[in-house]
C-alpha positions as CSV (number, residue, x, y, z in Angstrom):
1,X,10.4,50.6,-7.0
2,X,9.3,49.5,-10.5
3,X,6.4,48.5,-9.3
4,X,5.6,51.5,-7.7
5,X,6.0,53.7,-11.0
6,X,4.2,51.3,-13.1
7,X,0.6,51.7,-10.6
8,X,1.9,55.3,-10.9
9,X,1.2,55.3,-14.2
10,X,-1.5,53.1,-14.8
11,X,-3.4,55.8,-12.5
12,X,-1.9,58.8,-14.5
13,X,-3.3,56.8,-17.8
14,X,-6.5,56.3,-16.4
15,X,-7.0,60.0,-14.3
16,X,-5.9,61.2,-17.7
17,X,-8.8,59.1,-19.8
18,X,-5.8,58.0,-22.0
19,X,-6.7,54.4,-21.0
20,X,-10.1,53.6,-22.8
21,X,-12.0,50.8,-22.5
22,X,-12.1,48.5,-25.5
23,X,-15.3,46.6,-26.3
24,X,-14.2,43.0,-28.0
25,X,-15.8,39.7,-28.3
26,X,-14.3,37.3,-25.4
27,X,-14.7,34.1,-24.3
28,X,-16.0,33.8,-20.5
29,X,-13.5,30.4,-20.0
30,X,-10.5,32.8,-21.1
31,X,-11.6,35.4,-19.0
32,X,-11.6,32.9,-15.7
33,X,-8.4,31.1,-16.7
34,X,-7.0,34.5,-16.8
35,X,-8.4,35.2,-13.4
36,X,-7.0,31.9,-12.2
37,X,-3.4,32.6,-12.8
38,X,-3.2,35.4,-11.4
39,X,-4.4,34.2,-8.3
40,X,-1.7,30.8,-9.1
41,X,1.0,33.3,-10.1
42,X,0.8,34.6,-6.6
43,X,0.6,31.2,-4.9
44,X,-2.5,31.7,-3.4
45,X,-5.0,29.3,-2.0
46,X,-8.5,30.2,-3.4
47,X,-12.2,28.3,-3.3
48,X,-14.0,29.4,-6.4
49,X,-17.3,29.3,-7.3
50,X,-18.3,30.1,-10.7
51,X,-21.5,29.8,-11.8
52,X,-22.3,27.3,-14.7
53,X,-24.1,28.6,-17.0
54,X,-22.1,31.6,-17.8
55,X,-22.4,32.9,-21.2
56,X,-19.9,31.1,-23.3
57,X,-18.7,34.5,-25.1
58,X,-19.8,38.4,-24.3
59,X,-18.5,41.6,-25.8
60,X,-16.3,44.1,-23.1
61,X,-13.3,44.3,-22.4
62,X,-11.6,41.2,-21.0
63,X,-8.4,43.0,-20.4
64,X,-9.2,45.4,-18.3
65,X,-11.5,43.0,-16.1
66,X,-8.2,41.0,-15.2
67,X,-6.5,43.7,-14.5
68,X,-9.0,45.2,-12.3
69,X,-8.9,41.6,-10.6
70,X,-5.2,42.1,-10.2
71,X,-5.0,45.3,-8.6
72,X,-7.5,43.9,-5.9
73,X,-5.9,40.9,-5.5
74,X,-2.6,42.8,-5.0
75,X,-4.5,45.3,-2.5
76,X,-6.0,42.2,-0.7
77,X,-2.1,40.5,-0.9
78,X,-0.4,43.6,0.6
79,X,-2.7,45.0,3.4
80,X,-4.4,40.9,4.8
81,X,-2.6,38.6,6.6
82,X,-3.6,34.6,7.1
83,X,-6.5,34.8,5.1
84,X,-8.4,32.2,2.9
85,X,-9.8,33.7,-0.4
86,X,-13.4,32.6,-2.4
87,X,-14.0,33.8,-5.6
88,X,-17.9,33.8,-6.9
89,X,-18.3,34.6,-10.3
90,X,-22.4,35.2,-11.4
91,X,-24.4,36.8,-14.1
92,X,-28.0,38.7,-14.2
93,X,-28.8,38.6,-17.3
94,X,-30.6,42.0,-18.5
95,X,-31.7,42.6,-21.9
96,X,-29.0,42.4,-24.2
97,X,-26.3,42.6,-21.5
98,X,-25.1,40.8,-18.8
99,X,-24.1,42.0,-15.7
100,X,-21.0,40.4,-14.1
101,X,-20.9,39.8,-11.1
102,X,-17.2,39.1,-9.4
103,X,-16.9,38.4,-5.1
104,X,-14.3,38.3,-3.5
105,X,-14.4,37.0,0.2
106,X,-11.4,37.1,2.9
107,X,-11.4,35.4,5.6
108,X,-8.9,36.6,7.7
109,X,-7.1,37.1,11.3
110,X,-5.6,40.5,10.6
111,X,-5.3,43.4,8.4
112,X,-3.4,46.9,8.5
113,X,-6.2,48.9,6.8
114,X,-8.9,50.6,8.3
115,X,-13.0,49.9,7.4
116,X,-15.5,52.2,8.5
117,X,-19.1,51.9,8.3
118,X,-20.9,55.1,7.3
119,X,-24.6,54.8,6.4
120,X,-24.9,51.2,6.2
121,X,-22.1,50.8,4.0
122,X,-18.6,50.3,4.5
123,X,-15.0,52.3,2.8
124,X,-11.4,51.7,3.1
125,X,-10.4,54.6,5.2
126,X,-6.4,53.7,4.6
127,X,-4.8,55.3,1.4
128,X,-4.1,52.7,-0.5
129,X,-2.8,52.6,-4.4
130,X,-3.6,49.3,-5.7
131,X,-7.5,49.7,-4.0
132,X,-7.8,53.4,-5.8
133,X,-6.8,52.3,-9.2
134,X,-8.9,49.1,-8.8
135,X,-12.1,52.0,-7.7
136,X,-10.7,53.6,-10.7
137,X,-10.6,50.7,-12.9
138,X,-14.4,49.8,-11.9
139,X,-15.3,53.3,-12.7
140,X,-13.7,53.5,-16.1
141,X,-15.5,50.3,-16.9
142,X,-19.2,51.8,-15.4
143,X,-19.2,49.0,-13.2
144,X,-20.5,49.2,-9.7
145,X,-18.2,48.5,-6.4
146,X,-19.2,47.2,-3.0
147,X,-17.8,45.9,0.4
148,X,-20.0,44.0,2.6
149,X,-18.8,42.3,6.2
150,X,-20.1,38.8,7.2
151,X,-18.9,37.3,10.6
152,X,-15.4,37.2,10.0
153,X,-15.8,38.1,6.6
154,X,-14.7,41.0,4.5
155,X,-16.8,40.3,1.0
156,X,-15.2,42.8,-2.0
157,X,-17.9,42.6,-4.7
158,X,-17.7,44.3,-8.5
159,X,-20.0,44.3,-11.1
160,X,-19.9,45.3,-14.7
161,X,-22.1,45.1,-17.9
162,X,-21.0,43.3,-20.8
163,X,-22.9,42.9,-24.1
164,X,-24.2,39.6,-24.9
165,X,-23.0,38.3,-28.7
166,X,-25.9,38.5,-31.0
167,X,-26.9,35.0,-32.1
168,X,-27.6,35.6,-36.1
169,X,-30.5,35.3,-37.4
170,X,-29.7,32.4,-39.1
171,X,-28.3,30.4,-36.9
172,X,-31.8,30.8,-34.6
173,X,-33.2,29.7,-37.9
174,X,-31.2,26.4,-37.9
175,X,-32.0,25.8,-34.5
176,X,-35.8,25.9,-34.6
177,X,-35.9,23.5,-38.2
């Protein structure tokens, strides 16, 4: 029941634009650590594949990418059964930001939600809490939100700028003498 009132009013906070999106320097190791225990915390079995040369630090909000994580872990936890998780984490670098990239890929023999296709693309048709605040989340965070099918495979896949640190001038300096 607490748990219920607590996504409650995480969507309350964010339908009501009370939760806002802090921009902070962050390392990218923290960010995937973070990522890691949730999936730990909820002992399950995951394949990650995380690309190496990930920016060591950007600017965003780190906080709110976990949690976004969480809620779709959560969904995914709740509504699949016998499944086998692989996270891919990417970058496209674009000007002075980076785009990250976060897939999620289930492999699974059964689910209670429903998946339509409607004009090449596919939507949850099942209401679901943890999958609208984690729509929600993406949203707040102007990040883009896809699901893709493969085989046997249901891919969740979430993107979201993130500002690149400025190397000082200085430093560049050093580097070239």
């Amino acid at each position: 029941l607490v748990d219920q009132i607590n996504k409650i009013m995480d969507l309350t906070r964010i339908e009501s634009r009370e939760l806002k999106i802090e921009d902070r320097k962050y390392q990218v190791s923290n960010l995937i650590s973070s990522i890691k225990e949730i999936t730990q915390n909820k002992n399950i079995e995951v394949n990650y594949i995380i690309e190496e040369d990930l920016p060591k630090v950007l600017y965003g909000d780190d906080i709110n990418i976990a949690q976004t994580f969480l809620y779709l872990i959560n969904f995914i936890e709740k509504y699949f059964e016998n499944y086998n998780l692989t996270i891919s984490i990417s970058k496209l670098l674009v000007r002075s930001k980076c785009k990250l990239k976060f897939e999620i890929s289930i492999n699974y023999k059964y689910s209670s939600i429903e998946i339509k296709e409607r004009d090449s693309k596919y939507e949850i048709t099942t209401k679901c809490l943890e999958y609208e605040i984690y729509e929600k989340l993406v949203n707040l965070q102007k990040g883009n939100n896809f699901i893709r099918k493969d085989k046997d495979n249901i891919i969740f896949e979430f993107s979201l700028f993130q500002k690149i640190e400025k190397v000082k001038e200085k430093e560049q300096e050093e580097e070239i003498t």
